[in-house]
C-alpha positions in Angstrom: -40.3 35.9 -32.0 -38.9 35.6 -36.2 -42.2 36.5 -38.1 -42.1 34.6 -41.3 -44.5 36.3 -44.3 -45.1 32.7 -45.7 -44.2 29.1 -44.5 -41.0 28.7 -46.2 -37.4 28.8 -46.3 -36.5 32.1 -48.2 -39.0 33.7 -46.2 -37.4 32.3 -42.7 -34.4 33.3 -43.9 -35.6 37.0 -44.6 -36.8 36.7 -41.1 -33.4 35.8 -40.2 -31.2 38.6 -41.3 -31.4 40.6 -37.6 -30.2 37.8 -36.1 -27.3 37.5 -38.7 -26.4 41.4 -38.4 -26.1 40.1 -34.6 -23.5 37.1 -35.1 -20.2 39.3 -33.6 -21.5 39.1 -30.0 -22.7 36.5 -27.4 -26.7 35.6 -28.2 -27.8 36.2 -24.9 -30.3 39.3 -24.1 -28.4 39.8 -20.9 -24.8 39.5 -20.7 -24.5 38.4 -17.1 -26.2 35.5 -18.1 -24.1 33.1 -19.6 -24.3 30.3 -22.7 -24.6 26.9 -22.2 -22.2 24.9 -24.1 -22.7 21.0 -24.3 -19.6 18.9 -25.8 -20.3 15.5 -27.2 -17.3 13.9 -29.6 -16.7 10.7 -31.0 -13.5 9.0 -31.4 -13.7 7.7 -35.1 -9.9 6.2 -35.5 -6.8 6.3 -33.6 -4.0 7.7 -36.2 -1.5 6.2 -34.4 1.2 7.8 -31.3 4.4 9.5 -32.2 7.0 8.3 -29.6 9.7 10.6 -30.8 7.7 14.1 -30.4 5.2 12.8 -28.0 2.8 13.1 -29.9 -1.1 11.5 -30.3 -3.2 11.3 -33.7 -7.3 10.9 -33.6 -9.8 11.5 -35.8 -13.0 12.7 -33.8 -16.5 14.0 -35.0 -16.9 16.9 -32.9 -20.5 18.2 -31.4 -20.8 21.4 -30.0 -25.1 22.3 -28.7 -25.8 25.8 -27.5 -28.7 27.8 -27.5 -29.5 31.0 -29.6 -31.5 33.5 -27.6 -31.6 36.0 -30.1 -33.5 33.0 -32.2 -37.4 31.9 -31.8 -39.8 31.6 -34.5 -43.1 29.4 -35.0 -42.6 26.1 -36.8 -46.1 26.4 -38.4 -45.6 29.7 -39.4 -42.4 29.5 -40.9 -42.6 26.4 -42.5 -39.9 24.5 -40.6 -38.6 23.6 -37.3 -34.6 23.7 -38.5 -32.8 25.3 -41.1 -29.2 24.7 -42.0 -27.5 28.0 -41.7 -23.4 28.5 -42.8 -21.7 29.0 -39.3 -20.0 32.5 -40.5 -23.6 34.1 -40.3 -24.2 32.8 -36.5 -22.0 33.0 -33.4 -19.6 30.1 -32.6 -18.3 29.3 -29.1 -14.8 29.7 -29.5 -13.7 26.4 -28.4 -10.4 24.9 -28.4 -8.1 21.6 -27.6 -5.2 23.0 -25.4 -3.4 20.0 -26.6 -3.7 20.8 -30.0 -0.2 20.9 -31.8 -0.8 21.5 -35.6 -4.1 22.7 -37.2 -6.7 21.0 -38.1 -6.6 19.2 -41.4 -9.8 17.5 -41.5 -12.4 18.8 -44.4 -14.2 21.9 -43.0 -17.5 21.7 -42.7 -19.2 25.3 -43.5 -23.3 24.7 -41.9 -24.7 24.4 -39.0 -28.0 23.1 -37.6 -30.4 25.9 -36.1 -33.8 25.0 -34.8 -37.1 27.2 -34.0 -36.3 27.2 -30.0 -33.1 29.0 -31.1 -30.5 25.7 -30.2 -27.9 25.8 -32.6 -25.8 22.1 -33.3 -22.5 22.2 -34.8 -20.7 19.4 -36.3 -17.4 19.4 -37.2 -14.8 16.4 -38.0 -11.3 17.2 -36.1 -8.0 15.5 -37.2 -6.8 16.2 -33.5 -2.6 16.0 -33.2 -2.1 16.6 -29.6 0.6 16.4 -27.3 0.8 13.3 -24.8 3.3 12.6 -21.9 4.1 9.4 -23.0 5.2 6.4 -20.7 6.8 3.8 -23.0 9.0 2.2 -20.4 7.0 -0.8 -20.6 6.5 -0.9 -24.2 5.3 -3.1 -26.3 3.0 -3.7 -23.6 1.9 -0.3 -22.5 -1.1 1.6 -22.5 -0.8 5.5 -22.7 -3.3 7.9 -21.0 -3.6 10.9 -23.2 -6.0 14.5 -22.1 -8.3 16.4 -24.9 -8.8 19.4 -22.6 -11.4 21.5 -24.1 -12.5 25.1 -23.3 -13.1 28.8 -24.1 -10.2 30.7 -25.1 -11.5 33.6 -24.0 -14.6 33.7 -22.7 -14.5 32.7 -18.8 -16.7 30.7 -16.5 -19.4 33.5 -15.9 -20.0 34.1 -19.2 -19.5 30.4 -21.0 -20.4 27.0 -19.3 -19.3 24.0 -20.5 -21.4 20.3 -19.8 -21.5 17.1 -21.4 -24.5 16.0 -23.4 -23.9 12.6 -22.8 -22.5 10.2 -20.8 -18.8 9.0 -21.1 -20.2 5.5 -21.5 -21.9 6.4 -24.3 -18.9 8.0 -26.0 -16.7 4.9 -25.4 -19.3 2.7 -26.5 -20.1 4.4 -29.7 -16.4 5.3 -30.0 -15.5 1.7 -30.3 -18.8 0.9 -32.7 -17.8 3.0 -35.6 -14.2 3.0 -35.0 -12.8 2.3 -38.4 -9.0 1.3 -37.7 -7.4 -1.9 -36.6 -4.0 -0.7 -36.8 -1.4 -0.7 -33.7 -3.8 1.0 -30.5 -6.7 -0.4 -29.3 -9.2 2.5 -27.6 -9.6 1.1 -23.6 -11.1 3.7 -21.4 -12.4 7.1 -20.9 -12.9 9.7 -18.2 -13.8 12.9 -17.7 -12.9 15.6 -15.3 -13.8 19.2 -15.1 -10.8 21.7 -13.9 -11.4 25.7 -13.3 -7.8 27.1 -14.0 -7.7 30.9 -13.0 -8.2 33.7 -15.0 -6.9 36.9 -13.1 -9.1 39.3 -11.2 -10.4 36.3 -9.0 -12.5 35.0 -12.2 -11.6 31.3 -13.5 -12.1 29.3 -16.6 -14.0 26.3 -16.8 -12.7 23.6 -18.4 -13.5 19.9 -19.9 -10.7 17.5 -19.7 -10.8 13.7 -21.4 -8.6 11.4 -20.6 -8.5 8.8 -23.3 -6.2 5.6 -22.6 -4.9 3.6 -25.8 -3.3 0.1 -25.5 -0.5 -1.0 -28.3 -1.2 -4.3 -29.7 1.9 -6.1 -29.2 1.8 -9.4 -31.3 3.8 -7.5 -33.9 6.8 -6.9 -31.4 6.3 -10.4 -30.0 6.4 -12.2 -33.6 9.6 -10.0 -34.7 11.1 -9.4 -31.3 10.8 -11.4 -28.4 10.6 -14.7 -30.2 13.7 -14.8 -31.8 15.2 -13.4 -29.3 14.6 -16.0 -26.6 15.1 -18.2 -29.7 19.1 -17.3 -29.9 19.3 -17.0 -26.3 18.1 -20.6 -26.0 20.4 -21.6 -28.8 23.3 -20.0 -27.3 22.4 -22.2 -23.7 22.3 -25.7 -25.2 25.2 -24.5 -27.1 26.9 -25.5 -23.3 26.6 -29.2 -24.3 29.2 -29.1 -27.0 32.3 -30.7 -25.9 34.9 -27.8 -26.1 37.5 -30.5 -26.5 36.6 -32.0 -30.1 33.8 -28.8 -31.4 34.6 -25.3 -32.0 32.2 -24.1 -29.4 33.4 -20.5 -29.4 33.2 -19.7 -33.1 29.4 -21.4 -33.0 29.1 -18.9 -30.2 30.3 -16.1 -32.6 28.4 -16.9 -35.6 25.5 -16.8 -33.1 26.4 -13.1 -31.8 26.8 -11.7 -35.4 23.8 -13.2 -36.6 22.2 -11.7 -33.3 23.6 -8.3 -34.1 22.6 -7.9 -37.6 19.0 -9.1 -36.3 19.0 -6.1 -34.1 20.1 -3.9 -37.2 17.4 -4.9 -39.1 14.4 -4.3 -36.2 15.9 -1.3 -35.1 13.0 0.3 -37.0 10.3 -1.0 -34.4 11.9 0.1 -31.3 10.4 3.5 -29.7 13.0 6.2 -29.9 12.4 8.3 -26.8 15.4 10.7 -24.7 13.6 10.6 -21.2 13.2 6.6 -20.3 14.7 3.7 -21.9 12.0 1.1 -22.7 11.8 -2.5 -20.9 12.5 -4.2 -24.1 15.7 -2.2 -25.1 16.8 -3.3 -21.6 15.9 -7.0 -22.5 17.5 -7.4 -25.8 20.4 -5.8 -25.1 20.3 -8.4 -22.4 20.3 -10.9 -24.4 23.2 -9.5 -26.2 25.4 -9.6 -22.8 24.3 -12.7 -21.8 25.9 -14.1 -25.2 29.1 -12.2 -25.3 29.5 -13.8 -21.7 28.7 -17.0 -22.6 31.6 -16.1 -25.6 33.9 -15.2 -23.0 33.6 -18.2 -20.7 34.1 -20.6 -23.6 37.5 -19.1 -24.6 38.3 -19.2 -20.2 37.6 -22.6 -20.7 38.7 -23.4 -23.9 42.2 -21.8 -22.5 42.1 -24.1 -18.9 41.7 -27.4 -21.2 44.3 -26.8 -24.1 47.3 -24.7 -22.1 46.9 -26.2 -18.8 50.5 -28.6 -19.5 51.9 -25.2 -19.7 50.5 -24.6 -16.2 52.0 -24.5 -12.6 50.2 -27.1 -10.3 47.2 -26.2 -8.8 47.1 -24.7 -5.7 46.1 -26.4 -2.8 43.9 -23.8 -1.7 42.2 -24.0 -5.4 42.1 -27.7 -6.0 40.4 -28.3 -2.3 37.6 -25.1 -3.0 37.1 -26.0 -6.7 37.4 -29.7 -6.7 36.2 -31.1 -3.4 33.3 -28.0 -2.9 32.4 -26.6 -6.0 32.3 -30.1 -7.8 30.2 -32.0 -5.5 27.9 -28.9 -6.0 27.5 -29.2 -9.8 27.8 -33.0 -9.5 31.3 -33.6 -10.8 33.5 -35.0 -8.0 37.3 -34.8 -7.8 38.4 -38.1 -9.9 40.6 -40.5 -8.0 44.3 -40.3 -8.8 46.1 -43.3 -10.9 48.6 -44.6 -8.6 49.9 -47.4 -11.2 51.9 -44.8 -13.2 53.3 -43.5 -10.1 57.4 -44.3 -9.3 58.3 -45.0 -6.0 61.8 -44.7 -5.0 63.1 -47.7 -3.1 66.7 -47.3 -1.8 66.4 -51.2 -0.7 65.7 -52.2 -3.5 68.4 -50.1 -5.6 71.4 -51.9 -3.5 69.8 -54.8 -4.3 70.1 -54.1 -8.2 73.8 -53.0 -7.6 74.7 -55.6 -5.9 73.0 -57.9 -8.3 74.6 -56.1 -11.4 77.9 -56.4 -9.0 77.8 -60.1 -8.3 77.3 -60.5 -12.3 80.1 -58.4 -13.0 82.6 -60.8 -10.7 80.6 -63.9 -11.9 82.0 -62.4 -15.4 85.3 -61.2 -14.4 85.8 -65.1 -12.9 84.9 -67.0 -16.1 86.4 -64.3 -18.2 89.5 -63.2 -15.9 90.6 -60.7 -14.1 89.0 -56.6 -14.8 89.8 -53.7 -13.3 87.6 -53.0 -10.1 88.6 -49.4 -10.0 87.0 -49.0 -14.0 84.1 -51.0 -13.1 83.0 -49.3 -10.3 83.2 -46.4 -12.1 81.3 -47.8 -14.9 78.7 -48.4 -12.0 78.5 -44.8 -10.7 77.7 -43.3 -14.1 75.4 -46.2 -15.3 73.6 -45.1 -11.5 73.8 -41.3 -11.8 72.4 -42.0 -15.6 69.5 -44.1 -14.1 68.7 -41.5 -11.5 68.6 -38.6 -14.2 65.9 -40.7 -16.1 64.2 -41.6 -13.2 63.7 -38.0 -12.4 62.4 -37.2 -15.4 60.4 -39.7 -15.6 58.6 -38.4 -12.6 58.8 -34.7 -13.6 57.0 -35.7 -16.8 54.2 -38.0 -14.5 53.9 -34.8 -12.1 53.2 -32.2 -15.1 50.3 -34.7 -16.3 48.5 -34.9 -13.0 48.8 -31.0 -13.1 46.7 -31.0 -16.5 44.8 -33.1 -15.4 43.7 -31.6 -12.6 43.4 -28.1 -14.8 40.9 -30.3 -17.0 39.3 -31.2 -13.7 39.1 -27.3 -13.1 37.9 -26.4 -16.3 35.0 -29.2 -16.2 33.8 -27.5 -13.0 34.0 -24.0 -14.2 32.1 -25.0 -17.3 29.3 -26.6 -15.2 29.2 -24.0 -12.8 28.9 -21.1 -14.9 26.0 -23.1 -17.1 24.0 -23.2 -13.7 24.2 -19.5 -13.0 23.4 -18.9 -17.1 20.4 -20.7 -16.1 19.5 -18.6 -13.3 20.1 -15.4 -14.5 18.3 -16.0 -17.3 15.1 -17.5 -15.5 14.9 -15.2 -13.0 15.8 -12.2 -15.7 12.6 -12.8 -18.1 10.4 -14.3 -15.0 11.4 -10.8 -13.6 10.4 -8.7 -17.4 7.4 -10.9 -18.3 6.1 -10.0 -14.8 6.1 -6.6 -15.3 4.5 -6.7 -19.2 1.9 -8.8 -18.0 1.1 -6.5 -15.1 1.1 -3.8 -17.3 -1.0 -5.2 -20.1 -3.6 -6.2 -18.0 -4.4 -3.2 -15.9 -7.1 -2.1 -18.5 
């Protein structure tokens, strides 16, 4: 028991001088027994999260309570049931984050509180940088469960105690009260668990560890991001209406990929840069990126089937039968009937009939005219035939090479609508697939 000579502060603090020449050990009469510490924090803003170097940044008003046993005076006597004392002249738990990964720039804060029963409250603000396994596969959508472990550096479990002063309700609640930033993370939960790593010599240390999960609010990423993004990609799909035949479908297609790529360029800035996973939304744009350049590349297939096919060979009958008679009734395009009134028919019956006509005419000349020469007539005949067969062949050659491109066209059409329907499907099942997963994500909170 302090004995003041008056009821004031000067003389308390007299009083106090034994206990200050004291400050280098423990305050406990007997050293077996050992100090109570109580933790109590609150999170005051969330700095933001480092992706690069793993890395979390809060701002927390720390509260450390022990008791003083070297400390007891009367309040009456003394003058005052507390005193504000500089924390250099009393002993101070030794208390550390294990996270901690640079020191601790907040202002320092040189008093602490000492009351008559001989409790001692520190308060101290802590600009915490801490490491944090980060998980930002699912990013933008993801919420990140960072530890504050706290404990003695070297003081073990028998001779420093660590409790909680309040509940971890409390310290979310008031945590989200007088948080002061509104910036990217959102402050969801908060647990506690107490661990007892060893020490050597079968002794252990007791420590506090707080779990503190953050979620990213994503409407940034999903204004600048996602939007325009599925914005191209559905430009690029009804882009499959132009006719290739009369528009310049692949250089629209082009423009659309360059413009795409210089988009990517400029947002490269908000994607998380991270060696160990590669987020859900990298995956997704560059995604989006393939599914264009295919799209790119099945316009020139077709573009190449419905300009060059009169350069083609016929169409196999293995082909035509599996593209046009299958594959078209299943995109709705069936085979088109062929034109039979441009086809030539040869008709040997009714070539000897033209001979003979053109032969009868020929006598019904030479009668009214006189006598030819049969031999140079018939002769005259034969290459007037062979010259009428050479036409007629080519004739048909010519008919034959434009039901081939036709039928190439045919092909092409197909193609075209069957490679649109799997587009489709890819890409439904692709961001029904991705948007699954955010939202699964985002909402376990």
């Amino acid at each position: 028991m302090l004995n003041c000579s008056r009821p004031d502060t000067p003389s308390l603090l007299e009083a106090l001088q034994p206990v200050f020449n004291l400050s280098s050990i423990r305050p406990v009469m007997n050293l077996s027994t050992p100090t109570n510490v109580s933790i109590d924090f609150t999170i005051y803003s969330i700095l933001g999260v480092d992706e690069k170097t793993h890395v979390l940044k809060t701002y927390i008003w720390q509260i450390l309570k022990w008791r003083n046993e070297f400390v007891k005076w009367d309040p009456e006597q003394c003058g005052s049931s507390q005193i504000t004392i500089p924390r250099k002249l009393l002993w101070v738990p030794d208390m550390v984050i294990n996270e901690f990964m640079e020191k601790n720039s907040a202002p320092f804060v040189p008093y602490s509180y000492l009351f008559s029963d001989g409790l001692v409250i520190d308060y101290q603000p802590v600009k915490v940088i801490s490491s944090c396994k980060l998980d930002i596969y699912k990013f933008p959508f993801d919420i990140q469960n960072c530890s504050l472990s706290f404990n003695s550096y070297l003081h073990r479990q028998t001779a420093l105690q660590i409790d909680l002063s309040s509940t971890v309700a409390d310290i979310l609640k008031y945590s989200k009260e007088v948080m002061t930033t509104m910036g990217e993370w959102e402050l969801v939960g908060l647990t506690v668990n107490t661990y007892l790593p060893p020490a050597g010599n079968e002794d252990v240390y007791e420590e506090m560890r707080f779990f503190v999960s953050v979620k990213r609010r994503a409407t940034l990423y999903v204004v600048n991001l996602l939007i325009p993004s599925c914005f191209l990609v559905m430009v690029d799909l009804f882009s499959f209406l132009l006719p290739p035949q009369n528009v310049d479908r692949s250089l629209f297609k082009m423009t659309l990929i360059l413009g795409y790529t210089v988009f990517l360029l400029i947002m490269n800035d908000l994607l998380p840069a991270s060696g160990n996973t590669v987020p859900l939304i990298s995956v997704f744009l560059c995604l989006c990126l393939a599914l264009m350049v295919a799209s790119l590349l099945e316009t020139i297939l077709i573009t190449n089937l419905l300009y060059g096919s009169a350069h083609y060979p016929p169409v196999p009958c293995w082909f035509r039968v599996f593209v046009l008679h299958i594959l078209g009734r299943l995109v709705w395009l069936p085979p088109k009937p062929r034109d039979q009134q441009n086809t030539v028919i040869r008709n040997p019956a009714a070539q000897e009939m033209k001979v003979s006509s053109l032969a009868a005419g020929d006598s019904e000349v030479s009668q009214q005219k006189g006598p030819l020469d049969k031999e140079k007539a018939w002769k005259e005949l034969r290459h007037l035939e062979s010259d009428l067969q050479a036409i007629r062949l080519q004739v048909k050659h010519r008919l034959g090479e434009g039901q081939g491109s036709e039928e190439w066209i045919q092909v092409g059409s197909i193609i075209d609508r069957l490679l649109l329907s799997l587009y489709i499907i890819f890409i439904s099942v692709s961001f029904i697939t991705i948007t699954t997963i955010w939202m699964q994500s985002y909402n376990t909170s």
